[in-house]
Legacy VTK file of the C-alpha trace (Angstrom):
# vtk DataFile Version 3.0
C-alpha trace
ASCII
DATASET POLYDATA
POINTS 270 float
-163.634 -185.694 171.082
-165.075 -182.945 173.406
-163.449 -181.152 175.413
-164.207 -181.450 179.305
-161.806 -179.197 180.731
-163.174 -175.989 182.745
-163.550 -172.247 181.487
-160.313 -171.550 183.407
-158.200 -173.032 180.828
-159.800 -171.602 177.924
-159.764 -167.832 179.786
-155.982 -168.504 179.775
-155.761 -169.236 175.907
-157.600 -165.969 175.267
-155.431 -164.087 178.543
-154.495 -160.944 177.532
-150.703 -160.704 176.114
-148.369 -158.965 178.188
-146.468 -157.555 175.153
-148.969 -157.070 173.107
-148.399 -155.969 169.207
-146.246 -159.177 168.059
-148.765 -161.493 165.747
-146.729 -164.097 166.190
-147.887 -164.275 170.378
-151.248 -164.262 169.062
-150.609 -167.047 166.774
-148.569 -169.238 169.333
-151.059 -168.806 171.573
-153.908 -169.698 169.634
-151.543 -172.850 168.323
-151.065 -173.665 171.528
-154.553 -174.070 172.215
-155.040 -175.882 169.474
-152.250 -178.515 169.976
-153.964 -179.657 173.684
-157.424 -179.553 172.184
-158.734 -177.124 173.842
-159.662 -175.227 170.777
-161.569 -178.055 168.963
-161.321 -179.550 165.138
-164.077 -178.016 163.109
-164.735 -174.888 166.383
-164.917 -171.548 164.927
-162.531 -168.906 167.026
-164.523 -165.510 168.274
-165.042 -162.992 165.646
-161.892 -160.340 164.894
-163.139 -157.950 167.033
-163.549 -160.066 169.989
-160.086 -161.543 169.757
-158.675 -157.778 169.775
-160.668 -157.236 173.026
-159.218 -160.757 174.482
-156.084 -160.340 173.503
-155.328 -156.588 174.065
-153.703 -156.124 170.732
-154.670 -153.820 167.949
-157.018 -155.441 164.859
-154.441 -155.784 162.220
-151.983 -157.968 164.695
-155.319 -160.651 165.086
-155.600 -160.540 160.751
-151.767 -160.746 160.650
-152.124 -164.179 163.506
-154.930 -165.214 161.780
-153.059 -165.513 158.481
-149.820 -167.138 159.872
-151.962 -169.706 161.264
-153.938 -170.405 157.881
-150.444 -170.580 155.884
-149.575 -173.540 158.716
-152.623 -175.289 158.340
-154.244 -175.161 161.194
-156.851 -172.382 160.155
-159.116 -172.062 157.257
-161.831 -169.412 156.264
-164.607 -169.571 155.216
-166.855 -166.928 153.716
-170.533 -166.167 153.686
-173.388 -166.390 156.674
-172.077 -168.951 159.215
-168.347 -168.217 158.071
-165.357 -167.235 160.143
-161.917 -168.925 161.086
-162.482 -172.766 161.900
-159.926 -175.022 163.726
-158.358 -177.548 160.947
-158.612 -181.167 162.495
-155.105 -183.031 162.687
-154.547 -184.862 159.901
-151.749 -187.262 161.367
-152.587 -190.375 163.653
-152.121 -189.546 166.790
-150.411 -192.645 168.158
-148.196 -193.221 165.475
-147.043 -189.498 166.204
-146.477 -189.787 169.804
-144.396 -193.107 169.485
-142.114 -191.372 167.013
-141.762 -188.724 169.494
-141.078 -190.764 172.413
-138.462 -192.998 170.078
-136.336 -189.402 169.462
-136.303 -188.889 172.514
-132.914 -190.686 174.480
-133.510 -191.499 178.469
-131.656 -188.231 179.563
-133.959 -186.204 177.755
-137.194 -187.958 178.637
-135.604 -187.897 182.548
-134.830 -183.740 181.705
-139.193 -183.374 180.539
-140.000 -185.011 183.625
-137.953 -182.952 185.684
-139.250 -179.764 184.075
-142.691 -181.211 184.079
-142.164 -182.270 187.919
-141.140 -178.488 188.759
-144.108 -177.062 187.350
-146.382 -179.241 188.464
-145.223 -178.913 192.080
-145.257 -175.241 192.108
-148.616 -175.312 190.897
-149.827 -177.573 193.141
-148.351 -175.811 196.067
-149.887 -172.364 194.969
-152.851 -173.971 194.836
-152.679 -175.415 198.573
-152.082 -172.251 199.317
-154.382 -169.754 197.411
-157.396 -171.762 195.819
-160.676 -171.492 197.470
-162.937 -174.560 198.289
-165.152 -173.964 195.961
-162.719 -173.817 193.220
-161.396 -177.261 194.726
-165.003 -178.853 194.881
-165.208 -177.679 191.194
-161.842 -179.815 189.978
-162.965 -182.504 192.180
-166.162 -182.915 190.195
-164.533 -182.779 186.901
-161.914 -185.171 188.210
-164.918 -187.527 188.809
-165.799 -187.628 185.330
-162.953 -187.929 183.743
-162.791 -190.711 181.819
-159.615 -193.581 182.205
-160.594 -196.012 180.353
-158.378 -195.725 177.410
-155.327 -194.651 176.937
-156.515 -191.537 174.549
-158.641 -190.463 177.146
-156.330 -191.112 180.074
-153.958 -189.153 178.292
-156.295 -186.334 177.491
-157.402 -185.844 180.653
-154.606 -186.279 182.935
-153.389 -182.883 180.875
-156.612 -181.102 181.694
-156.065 -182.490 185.257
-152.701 -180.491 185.022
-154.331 -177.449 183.342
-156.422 -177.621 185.853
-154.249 -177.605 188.691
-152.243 -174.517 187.218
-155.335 -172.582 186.829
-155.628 -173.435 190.679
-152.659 -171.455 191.173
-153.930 -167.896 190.744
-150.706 -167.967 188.345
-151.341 -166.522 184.966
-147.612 -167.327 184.326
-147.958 -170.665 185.554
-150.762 -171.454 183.457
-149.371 -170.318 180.498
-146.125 -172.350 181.048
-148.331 -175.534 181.543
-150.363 -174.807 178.387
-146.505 -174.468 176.811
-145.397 -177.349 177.978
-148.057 -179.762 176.770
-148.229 -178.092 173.862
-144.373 -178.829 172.932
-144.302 -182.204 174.372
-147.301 -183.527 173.112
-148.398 -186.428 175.291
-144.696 -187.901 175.746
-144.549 -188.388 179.724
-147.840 -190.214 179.100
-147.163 -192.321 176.606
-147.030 -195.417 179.174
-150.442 -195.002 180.103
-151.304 -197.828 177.805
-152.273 -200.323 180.487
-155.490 -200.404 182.802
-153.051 -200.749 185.882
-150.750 -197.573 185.281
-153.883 -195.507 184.022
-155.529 -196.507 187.723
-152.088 -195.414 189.111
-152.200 -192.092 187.749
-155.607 -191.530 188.395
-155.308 -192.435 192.005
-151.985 -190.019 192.321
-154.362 -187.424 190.996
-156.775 -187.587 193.665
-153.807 -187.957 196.485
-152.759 -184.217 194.752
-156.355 -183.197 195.189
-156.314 -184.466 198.600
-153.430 -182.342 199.769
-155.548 -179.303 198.112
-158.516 -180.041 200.408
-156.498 -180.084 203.156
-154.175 -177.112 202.768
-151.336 -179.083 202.648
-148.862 -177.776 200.428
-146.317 -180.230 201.556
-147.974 -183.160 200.591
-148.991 -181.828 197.339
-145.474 -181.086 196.102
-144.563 -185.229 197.209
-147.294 -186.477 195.721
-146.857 -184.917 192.292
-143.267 -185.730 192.886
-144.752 -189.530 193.083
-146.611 -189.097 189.524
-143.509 -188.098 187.809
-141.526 -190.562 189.293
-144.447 -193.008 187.853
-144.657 -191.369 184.293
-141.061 -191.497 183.703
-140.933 -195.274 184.932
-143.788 -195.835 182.057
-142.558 -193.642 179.583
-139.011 -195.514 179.540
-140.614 -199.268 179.400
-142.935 -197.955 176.700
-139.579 -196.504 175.006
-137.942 -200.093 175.163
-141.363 -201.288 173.704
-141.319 -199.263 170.839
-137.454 -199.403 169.805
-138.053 -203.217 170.282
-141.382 -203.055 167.750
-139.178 -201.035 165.467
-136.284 -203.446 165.638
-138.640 -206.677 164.962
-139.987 -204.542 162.015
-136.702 -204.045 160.381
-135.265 -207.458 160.449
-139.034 -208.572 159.482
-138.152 -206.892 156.187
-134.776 -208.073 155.618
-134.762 -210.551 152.912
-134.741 -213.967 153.500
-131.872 -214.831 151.324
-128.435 -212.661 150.622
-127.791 -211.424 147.050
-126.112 -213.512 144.703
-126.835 -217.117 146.902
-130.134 -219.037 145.890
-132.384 -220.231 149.245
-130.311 -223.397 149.860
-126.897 -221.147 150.595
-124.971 -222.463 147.023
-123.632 -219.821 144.541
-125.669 -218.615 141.989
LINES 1 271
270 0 1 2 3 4 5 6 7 8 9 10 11 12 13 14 15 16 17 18 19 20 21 22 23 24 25 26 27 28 29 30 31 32 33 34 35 36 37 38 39 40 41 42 43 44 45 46 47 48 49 50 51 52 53 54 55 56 57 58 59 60 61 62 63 64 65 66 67 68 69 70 71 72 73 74 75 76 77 78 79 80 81 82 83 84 85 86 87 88 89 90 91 92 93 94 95 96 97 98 99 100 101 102 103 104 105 106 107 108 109 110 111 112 113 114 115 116 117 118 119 120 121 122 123 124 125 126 127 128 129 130 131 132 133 134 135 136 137 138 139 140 141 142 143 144 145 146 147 148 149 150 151 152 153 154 155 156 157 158 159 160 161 162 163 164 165 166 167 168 169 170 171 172 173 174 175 176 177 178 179 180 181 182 183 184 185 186 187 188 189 190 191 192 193 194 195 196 197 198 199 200 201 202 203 204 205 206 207 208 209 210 211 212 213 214 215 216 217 218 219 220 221 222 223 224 225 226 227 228 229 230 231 232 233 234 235 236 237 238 239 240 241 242 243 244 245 246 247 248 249 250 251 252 253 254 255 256 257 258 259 260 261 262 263 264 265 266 267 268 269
């Protein structure tokens, strides 16, 4: 699936590292990229030399990178006109993956990611009030229109670009980076809910009451109403928790045998 997020987000994968020299930055990075989509299954990165001018680090730390993230998988060369470093697809269904997540995850900790997720959000949004520029706002706005709902894989993919978005907003390279963090560690947890047309409208319509408060200036209203949209991911994410530990449950006793060793179907001893 393509992305549709802006040139903001991907400037931020490719930001220059504030310690540079460690391969394993460039590799996280990069990884990180990968893991919200942003860098595509089957996209070829830039060349060597153009990730040592991105990146600000010397040409053997990008081969060095380059290499952890071939020996995880998530990289492969190929040689020859046309060749380069590709992005490996996933090669694990996606829902199955996020509903094991969310079942590891107890109520405190899902409560704790929506906290931290709440705290970033809000201080991104109220930069944003604060610093971003109409035009920058009109340009969101637009991408907010298109963003697709309708399903819960797209709902889910772009109410993280809506949140990349809103960091990039922020004039905060730090900010950015901890969003593009964040989603990459988390995976889609908090929006694992968003399985039903009525809570995917909800979100979207708490996305436009954040944009809102950016069109106005209002930096007040921006931190409630992303307060709002955690409050309503964490409500979802729980239910959808109790959904899933209640599949797993109906699973197990599905596969329980119908009789107990050593007794025959009508209950006598064998």
């Amino acid at each position: 699936m393509a992305s549709n997020l802006g040139p903001g987000v991907r400037a931020a994968v490719f930001a220059q590292l504030a310690d540079a020299g460690r391969a394993e930055q460039v590799a996280q990075r990069l990884a990180d990229g990968i893991a919200l989509g942003v860098l595509e299954a089957g996209e070829r990165l830039p060349s060597e030399p153009e990730l040592v001018r991105r990146f600000g680090v010397a040409l053997i730390t990008v081969r060095e990178a380059l290499g952890i993230l071939r020996a995880a998988g998530v990289l492969e060369t190929r040689r020859g006109r046309g060749g380069g470093s590709f992005v490996v697809g996933p090669g694990l269904d996606q829902d199955d993956l996020l509903a094991a997540r969310v079942r590891r995850l107890s109520p405190m900790e899902l409560a704790d990611l929506a906290l931290f997720f709440e705290a970033l959000a809000s201080a991104a949004a109220v930069a944003a009030a604060e610093r971003a520029t109409e035009d920058e706002v009109a340009r969101v706005a637009r991408w907010l229109d298109a963003a697709d709902y309708s399903t819960a894989t797209t709902a889910r993919m772009n109410q993280g670009g809506f949140h990349l978005e809103l960091a990039v907003l922020s004039q905060s390279p730090r900010l950015v980076r901890e969003q593009i963090r964040l989603q990459a560690e988390s995976g889609s947890v908090l929006l694992a809910g968003l399985e039903d047309q009525a809570t995917r409208a909800e979100v979207g319509a708490a996305d436009r009451r954040i944009l809102r408060a950016l069109q106005r200036r209002h930096p007040r209203a921006a931190r409630a109403a992303v307060g709002a949209l955690a409050d309503v991911l964490l409500q979802r994410v729980l239910a959808q928790r109790i959904a899933v530990a209640r599949d797993g449950l109906a699973d197990a006793i599905a596969s329980v045998p119908a009789t107990i060793p050593g007794r025959v179907a009508d209950g006598s001893a064998r």
